[in-house]
C-alpha beads as a LAMMPS data file, in Angstrom:
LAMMPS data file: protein, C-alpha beads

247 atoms
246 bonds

1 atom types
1 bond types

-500.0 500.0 xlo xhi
-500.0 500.0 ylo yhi
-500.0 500.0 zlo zhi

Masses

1 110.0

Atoms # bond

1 1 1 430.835 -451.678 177.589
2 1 1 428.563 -453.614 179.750
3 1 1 430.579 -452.380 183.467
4 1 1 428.635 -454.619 185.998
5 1 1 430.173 -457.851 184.158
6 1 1 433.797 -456.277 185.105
7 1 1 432.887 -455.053 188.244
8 1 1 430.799 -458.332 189.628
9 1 1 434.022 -460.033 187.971
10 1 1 436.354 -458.132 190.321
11 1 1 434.427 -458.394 193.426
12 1 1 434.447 -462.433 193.006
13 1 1 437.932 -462.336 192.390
14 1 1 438.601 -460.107 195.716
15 1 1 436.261 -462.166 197.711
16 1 1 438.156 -465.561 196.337
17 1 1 441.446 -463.993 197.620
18 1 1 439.938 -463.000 200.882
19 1 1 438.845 -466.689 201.204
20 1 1 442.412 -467.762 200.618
21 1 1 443.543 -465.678 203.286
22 1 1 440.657 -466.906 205.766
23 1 1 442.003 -470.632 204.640
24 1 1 445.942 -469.595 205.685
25 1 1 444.742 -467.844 208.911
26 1 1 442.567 -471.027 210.167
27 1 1 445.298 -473.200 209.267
28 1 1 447.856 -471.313 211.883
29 1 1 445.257 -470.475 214.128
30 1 1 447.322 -472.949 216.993
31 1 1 450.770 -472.118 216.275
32 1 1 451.906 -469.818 219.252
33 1 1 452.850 -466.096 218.215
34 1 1 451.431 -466.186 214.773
35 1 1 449.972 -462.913 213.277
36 1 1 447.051 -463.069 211.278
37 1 1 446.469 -461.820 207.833
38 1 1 444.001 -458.604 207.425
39 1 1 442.516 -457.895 203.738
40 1 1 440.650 -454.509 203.692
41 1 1 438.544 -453.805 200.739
42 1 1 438.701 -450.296 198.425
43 1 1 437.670 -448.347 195.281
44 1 1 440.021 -447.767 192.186
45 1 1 439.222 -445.083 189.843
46 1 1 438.735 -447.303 186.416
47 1 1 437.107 -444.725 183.807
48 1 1 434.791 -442.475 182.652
49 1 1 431.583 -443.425 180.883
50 1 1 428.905 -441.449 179.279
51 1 1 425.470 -441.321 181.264
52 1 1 422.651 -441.491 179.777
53 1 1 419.965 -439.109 180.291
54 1 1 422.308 -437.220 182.327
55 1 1 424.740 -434.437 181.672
56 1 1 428.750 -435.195 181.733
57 1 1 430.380 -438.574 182.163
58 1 1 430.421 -440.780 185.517
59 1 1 433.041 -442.236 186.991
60 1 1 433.124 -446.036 187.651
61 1 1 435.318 -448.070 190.452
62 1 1 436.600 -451.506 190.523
63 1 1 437.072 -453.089 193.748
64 1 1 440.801 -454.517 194.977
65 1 1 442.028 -455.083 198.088
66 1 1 445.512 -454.734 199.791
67 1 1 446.634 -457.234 202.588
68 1 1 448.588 -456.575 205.621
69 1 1 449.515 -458.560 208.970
70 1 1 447.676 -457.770 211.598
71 1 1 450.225 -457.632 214.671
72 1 1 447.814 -457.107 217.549
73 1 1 448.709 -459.515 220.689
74 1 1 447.451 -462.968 221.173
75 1 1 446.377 -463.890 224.272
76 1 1 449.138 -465.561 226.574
77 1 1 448.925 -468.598 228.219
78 1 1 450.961 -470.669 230.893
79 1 1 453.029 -473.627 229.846
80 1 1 455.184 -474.675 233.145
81 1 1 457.917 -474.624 230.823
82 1 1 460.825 -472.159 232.222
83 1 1 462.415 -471.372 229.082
84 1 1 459.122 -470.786 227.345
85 1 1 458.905 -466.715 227.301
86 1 1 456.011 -464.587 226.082
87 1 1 456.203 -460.630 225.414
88 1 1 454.135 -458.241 227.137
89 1 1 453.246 -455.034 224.973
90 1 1 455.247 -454.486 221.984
91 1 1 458.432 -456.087 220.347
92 1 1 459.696 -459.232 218.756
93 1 1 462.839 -461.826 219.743
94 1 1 465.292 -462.004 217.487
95 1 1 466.710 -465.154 215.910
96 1 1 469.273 -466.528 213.581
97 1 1 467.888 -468.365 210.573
98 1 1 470.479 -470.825 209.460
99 1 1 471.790 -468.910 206.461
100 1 1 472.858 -466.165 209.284
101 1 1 470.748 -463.832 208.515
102 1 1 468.412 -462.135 211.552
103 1 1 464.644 -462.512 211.743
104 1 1 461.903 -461.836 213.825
105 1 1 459.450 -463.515 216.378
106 1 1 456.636 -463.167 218.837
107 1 1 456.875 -466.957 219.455
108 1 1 458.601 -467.723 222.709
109 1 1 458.608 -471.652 222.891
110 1 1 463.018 -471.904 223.458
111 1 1 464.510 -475.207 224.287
112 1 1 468.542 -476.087 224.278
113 1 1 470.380 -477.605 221.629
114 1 1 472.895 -480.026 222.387
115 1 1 474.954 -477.794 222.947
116 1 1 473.669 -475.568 225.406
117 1 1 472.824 -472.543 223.388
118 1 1 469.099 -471.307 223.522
119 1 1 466.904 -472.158 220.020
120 1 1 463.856 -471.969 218.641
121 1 1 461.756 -475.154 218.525
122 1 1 463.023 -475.077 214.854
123 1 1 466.411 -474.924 216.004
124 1 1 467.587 -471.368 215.230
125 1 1 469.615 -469.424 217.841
126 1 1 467.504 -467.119 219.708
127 1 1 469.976 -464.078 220.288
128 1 1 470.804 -461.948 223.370
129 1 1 471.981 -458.943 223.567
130 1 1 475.575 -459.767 223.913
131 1 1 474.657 -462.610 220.874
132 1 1 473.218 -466.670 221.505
133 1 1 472.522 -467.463 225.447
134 1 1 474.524 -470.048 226.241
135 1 1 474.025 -472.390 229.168
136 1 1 476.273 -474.848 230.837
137 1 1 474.940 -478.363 230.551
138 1 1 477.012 -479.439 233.112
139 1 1 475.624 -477.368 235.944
140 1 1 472.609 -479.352 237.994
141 1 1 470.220 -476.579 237.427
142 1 1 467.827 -475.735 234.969
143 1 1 468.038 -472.305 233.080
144 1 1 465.123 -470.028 233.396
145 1 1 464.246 -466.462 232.783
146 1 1 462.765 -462.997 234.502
147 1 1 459.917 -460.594 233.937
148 1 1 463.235 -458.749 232.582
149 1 1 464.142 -460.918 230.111
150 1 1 467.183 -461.927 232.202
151 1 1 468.564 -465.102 231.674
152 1 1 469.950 -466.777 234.997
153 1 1 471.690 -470.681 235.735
154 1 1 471.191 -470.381 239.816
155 1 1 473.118 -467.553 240.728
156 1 1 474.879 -467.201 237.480
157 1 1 473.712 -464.465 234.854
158 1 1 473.633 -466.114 231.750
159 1 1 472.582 -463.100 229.265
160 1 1 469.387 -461.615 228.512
161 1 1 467.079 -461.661 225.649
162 1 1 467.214 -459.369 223.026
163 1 1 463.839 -458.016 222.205
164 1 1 463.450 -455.151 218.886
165 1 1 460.434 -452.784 217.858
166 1 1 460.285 -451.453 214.181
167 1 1 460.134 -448.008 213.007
168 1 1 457.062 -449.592 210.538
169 1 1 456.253 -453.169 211.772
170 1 1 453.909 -453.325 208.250
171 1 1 457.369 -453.310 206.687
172 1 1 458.385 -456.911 207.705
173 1 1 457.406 -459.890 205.572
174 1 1 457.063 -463.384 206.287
175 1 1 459.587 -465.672 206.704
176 1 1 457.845 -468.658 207.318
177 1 1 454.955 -469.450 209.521
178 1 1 455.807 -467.274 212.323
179 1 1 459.217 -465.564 211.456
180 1 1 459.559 -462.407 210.044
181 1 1 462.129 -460.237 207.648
182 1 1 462.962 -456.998 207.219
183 1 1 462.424 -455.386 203.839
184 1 1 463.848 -452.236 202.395
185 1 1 463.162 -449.184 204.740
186 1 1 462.852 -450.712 208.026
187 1 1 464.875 -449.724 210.547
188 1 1 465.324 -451.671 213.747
189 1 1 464.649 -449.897 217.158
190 1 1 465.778 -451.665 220.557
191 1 1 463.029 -451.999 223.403
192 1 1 464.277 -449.626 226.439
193 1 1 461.715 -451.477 229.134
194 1 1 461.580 -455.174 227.986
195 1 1 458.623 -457.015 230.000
196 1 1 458.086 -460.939 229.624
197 1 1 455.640 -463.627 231.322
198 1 1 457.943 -466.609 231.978
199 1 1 456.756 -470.139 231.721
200 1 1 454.142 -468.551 229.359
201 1 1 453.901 -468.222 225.627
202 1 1 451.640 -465.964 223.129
203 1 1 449.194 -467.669 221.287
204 1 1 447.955 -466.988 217.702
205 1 1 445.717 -463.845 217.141
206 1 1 443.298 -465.452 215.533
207 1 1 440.410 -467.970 215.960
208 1 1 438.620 -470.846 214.273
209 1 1 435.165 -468.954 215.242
210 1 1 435.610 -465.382 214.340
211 1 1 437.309 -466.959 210.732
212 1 1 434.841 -469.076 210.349
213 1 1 432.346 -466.275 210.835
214 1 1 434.822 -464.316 208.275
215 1 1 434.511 -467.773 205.525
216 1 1 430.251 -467.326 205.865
217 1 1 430.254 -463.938 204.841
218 1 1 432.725 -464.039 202.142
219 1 1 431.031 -466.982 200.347
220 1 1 427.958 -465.162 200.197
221 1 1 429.391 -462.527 198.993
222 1 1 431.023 -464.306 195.956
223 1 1 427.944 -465.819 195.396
224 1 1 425.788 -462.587 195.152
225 1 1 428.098 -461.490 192.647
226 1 1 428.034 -464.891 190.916
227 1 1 424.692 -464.568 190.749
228 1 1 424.858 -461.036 189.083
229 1 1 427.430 -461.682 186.916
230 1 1 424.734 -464.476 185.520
231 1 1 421.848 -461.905 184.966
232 1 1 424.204 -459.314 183.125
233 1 1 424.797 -462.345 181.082
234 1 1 421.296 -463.212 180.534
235 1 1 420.581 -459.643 180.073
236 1 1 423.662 -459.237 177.476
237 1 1 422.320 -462.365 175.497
238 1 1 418.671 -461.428 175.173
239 1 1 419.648 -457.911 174.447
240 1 1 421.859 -459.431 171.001
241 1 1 418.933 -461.935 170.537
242 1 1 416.565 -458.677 170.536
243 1 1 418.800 -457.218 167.886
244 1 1 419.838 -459.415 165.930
245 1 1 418.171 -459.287 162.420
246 1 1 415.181 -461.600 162.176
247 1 1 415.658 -464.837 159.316

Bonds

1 1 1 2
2 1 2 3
3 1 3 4
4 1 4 5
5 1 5 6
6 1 6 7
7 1 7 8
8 1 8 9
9 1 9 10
10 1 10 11
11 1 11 12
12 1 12 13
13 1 13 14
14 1 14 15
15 1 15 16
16 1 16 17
17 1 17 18
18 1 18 19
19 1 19 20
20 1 20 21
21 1 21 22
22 1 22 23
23 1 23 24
24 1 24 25
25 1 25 26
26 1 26 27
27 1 27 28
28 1 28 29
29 1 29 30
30 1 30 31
31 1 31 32
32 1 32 33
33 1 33 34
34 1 34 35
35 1 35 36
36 1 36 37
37 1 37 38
38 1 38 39
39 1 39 40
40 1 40 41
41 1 41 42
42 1 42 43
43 1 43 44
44 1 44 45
45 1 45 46
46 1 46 47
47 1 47 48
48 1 48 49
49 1 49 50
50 1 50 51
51 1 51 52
52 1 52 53
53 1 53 54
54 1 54 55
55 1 55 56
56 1 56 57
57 1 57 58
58 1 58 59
59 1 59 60
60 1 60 61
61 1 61 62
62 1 62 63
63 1 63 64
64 1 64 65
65 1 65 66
66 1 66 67
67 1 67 68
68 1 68 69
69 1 69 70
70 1 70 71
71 1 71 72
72 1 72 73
73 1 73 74
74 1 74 75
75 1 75 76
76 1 76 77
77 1 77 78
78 1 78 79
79 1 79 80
80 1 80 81
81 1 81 82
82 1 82 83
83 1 83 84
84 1 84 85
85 1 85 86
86 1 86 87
87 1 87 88
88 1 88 89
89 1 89 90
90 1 90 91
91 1 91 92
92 1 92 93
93 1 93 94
94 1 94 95
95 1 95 96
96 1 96 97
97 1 97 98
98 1 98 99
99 1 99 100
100 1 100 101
101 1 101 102
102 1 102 103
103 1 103 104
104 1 104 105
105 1 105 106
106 1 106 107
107 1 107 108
108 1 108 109
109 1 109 110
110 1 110 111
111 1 111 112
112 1 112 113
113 1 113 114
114 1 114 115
115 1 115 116
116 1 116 117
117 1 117 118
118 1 118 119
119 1 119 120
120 1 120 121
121 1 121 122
122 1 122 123
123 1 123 124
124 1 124 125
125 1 125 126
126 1 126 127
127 1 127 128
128 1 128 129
129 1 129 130
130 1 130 131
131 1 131 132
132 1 132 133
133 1 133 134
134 1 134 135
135 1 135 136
136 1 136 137
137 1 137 138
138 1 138 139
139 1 139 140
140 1 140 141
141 1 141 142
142 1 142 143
143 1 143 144
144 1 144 145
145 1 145 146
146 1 146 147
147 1 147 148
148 1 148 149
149 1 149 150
150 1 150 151
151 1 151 152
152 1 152 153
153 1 153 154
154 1 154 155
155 1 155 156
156 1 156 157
157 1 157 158
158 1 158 159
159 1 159 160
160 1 160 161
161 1 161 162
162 1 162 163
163 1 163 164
164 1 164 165
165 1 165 166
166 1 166 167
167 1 167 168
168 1 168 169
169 1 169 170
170 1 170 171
171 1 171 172
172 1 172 173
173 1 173 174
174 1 174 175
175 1 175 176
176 1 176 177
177 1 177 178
178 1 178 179
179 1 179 180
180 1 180 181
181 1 181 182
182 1 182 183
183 1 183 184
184 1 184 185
185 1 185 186
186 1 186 187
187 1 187 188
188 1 188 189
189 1 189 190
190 1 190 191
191 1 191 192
192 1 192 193
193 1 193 194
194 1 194 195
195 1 195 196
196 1 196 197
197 1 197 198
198 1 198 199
199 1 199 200
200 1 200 201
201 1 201 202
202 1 202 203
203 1 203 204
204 1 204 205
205 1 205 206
206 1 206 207
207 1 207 208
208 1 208 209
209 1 209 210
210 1 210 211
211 1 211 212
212 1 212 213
213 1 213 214
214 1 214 215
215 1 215 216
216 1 216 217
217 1 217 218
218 1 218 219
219 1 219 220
220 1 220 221
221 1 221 222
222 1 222 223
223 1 223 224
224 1 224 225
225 1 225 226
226 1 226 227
227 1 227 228
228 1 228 229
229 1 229 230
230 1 230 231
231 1 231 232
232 1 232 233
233 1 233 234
234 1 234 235
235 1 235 236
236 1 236 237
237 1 237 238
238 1 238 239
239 1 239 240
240 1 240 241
241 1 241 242
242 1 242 243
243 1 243 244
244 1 244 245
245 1 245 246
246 1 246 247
């Protein structure tokens, strides 16, 4: 069995799903509080094979990869908008999807729906920690929030955002774009010391550049092993041709 055929195979096929991720990260790379997607690259134990000239068997590898989000902070920037809130340090707002169930966020860019409850720019409640912050859209001043979190209508206190850390934040899973679910085993944790920028919101924690730097090397890559993959054919065929019986 001819090894460097499978193992050129499954480095292509890694590098084509490490383009694919590249593609989806570059894509979101200006949607505020989106968390890139990492792909790190191992060894697999695939077999034993008999060496020649050499005592014993050797081992072999195949390469695979395993993907993860990558939930280090974007950098935040100033909007001017008072209900637009980013997180400092760890933690994630939590929202109601539509179906009632509870996901995740670092994006902070909250409006009001008509009727006075705090949402998502898709809509979905964003909750506090007494449930949705409600505002009165009959009072002649704007809502806003604190460093705290604290929601306030003038002099009225109108809640305060509810912000959650997770035992294993690799345990969530997308929900869409920039939401996030919990899957089996993680447990939710409240944040004691919740610190916000007002007026600001977290950008995405990745960038056209460094992905595009990322999309460079991972072509080559795939076409090194293209290129391999070609000679152990080339090889393969002149090695039958060689013998075959002659006519």
């Amino acid at each position: 069995m001819n090894i460097s055929v499978y193992q050129a195979a499954a480095a292509m096929n890694a590098q084509a799903q490490w383009q694919e991720v590249i593609a989806n990260n570059l894509a979101a790379s200006s949607v505020p509080g989106f968390k890139k997607d990492d792909l790190s690259f191992s060894g697999v134990d695939a077999g034993w094979m008999k060496s020649q000239g050499m005592e014993g068997n050797q081992q072999f590898q195949m390469p695979t990869t395993k993907m993860g989000i990558n939930f280090t902070p974007g950098e935040v920037r100033y909007t001017g908008n008072p209900l637009d809130v980013a997180i400092e340090g760890k933690g994630f707002f939590e929202v109601q999807m539509p179906d009632g169930q509870l996901a995740y966020t670092r994006d902070g860019q909250f409006g009001l729906n008509s009727e006075g409850q705090v949402v998502t720019k898709d809509g979905y409640l964003v909750m506090g920690e007494s449930g949705p912050i409600q505002a009165d859209l009959n009072q002649g001043v704007d809502l806003a929030f604190s460093s705290s979190g604290a929601a306030s209508q003038g002099p009225e206190n109108r809640g305060r955002l509810k912000v959650v850390d997770f035992n294993d934040p690799q345990l969530l899973e997308r929900a869409g774009g920039y939401f996030y679910a919990g899957a089996p085993g993680l447990e939710v944790q409240p944040v004691d010391e919740v610190t916000v920028r007002p007026s600001s919101v977290e950008a995405a924690n990745t960038s056209p550049m460094s992905e595009m730097t990322s999309l460079i090397t991972s072509m080559r890559l795939f076409e090194t092993n293209s290129r391999l993959l070609q000679m152990e054919d080339q090889h393969l065929a002149q090695t039958l041709h060689d013998l075959s019986p002659n006519p």
